[in-house]
N, C-alpha and C positions, 0 to 999 in steps of 0.2 A: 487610418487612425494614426500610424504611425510617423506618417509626413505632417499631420497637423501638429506636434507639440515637440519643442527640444525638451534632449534628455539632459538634465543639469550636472547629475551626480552618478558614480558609478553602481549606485545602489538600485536605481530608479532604471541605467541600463539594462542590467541582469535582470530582473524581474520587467520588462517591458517586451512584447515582442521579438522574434526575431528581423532584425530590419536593417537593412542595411543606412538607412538614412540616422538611424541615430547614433552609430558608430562615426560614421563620416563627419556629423555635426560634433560631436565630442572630439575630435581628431583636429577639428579646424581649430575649435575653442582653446584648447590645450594642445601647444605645439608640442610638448614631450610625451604626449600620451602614448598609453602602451595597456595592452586589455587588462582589466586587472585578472589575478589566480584563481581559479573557484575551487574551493576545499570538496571531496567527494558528496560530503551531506546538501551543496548548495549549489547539487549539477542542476544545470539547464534542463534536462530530460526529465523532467516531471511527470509523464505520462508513462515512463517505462517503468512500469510497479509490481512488487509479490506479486503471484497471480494467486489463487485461492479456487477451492471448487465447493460447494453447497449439496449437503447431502440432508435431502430428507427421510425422516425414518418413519417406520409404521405407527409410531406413538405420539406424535405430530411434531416432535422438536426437528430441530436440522441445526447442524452443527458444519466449520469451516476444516475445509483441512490445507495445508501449504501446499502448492504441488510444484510453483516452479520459483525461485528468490529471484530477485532482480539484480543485476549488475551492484549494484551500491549494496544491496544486502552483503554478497559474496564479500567484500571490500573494505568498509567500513565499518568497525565496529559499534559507531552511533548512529548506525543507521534507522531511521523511521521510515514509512509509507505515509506518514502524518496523517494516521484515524483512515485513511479511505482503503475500501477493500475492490481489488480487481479481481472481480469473479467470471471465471471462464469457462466454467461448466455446469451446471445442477445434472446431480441424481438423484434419483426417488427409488428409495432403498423397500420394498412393499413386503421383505418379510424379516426383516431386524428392527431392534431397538437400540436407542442410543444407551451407551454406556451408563448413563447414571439412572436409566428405567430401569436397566439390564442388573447392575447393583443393589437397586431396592428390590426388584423379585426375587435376590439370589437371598437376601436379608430375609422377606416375607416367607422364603420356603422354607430358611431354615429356624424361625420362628414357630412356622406351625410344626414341622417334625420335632422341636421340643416339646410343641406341646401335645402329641397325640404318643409320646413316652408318657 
C-alpha cells in the first residue's frame, strides 16, 4: 500500500505507515528536506496506551481503574489516549460492591436506624 501512492505533504507522512518508500520519495521531491519535529502529543506510537484493568463487582457494575500510564502520560502534560481504553486484565470481584452501591447502603442503614429511634 505504501509503494502505490506518493506522500505529498509532511502531514499525510506522519500519519501514513511506517515506510520507508515514502520518506525516500519526499527526499527526492524536496532536495532540502529534513523529517519534520513531532511534539510528544503527536508521537508515532499510537499503540503504546494507559493501560487500564476492568473489575467486576457482585452488584453487576464494573468499573476501570489505571494501573500502568504510558510513556506520553509521564511526559506531557496534554496528554490524551484519545477516548480508547487499553484493558489488560478483568477481575471478577464475587464478594464486594462498587463504591456508589456501597454508599447508598451505608445511606439505606442509616435511614432505617433513624427511623427504628
Amino acid at each position: 500500500m505504501c509503494g502505490s501512492r506518493l506522500w505529498w505533504s509532511y502531514r499525510a507522512i506522519l500519519e501514513a505507515p511506517i515506510c520507508t518508500f515514502a520518506w525516500k520519495t519526499l527526499a527526492l521531491i524536496s532536495s532540502n528536506f529534513t523529517p519534520p519535529l513531532l511534539l510528544p502529543s503527536e508521537h508515532r506510537h499510537t499503540s503504546i496506551m494507559c493501560q487500564f484493568e476492568v473489575i467486576h463487582f457482585q452488584c453487576g457494575h464494573s468499573g476501570r481503574r489505571l494501573i500502568k500510564h504510558c510513556h506520553f502520560a509521564r511526559n506531557d502534560p496534554n496528554h490524551q489516549c484519545f477516548g480508547a481504553w487499553s484493558i489488560k486484565r478483568e477481575w471478577i470481584s464475587a464478594n464486594q460492591i462498587c463504591r456508589e452501591c456501597g454508599q447508598q447502603a451505608n445511606i439505606r442503614r442509616a435511614q432505617q436506624a433513624q427511623l427504628r429511634l
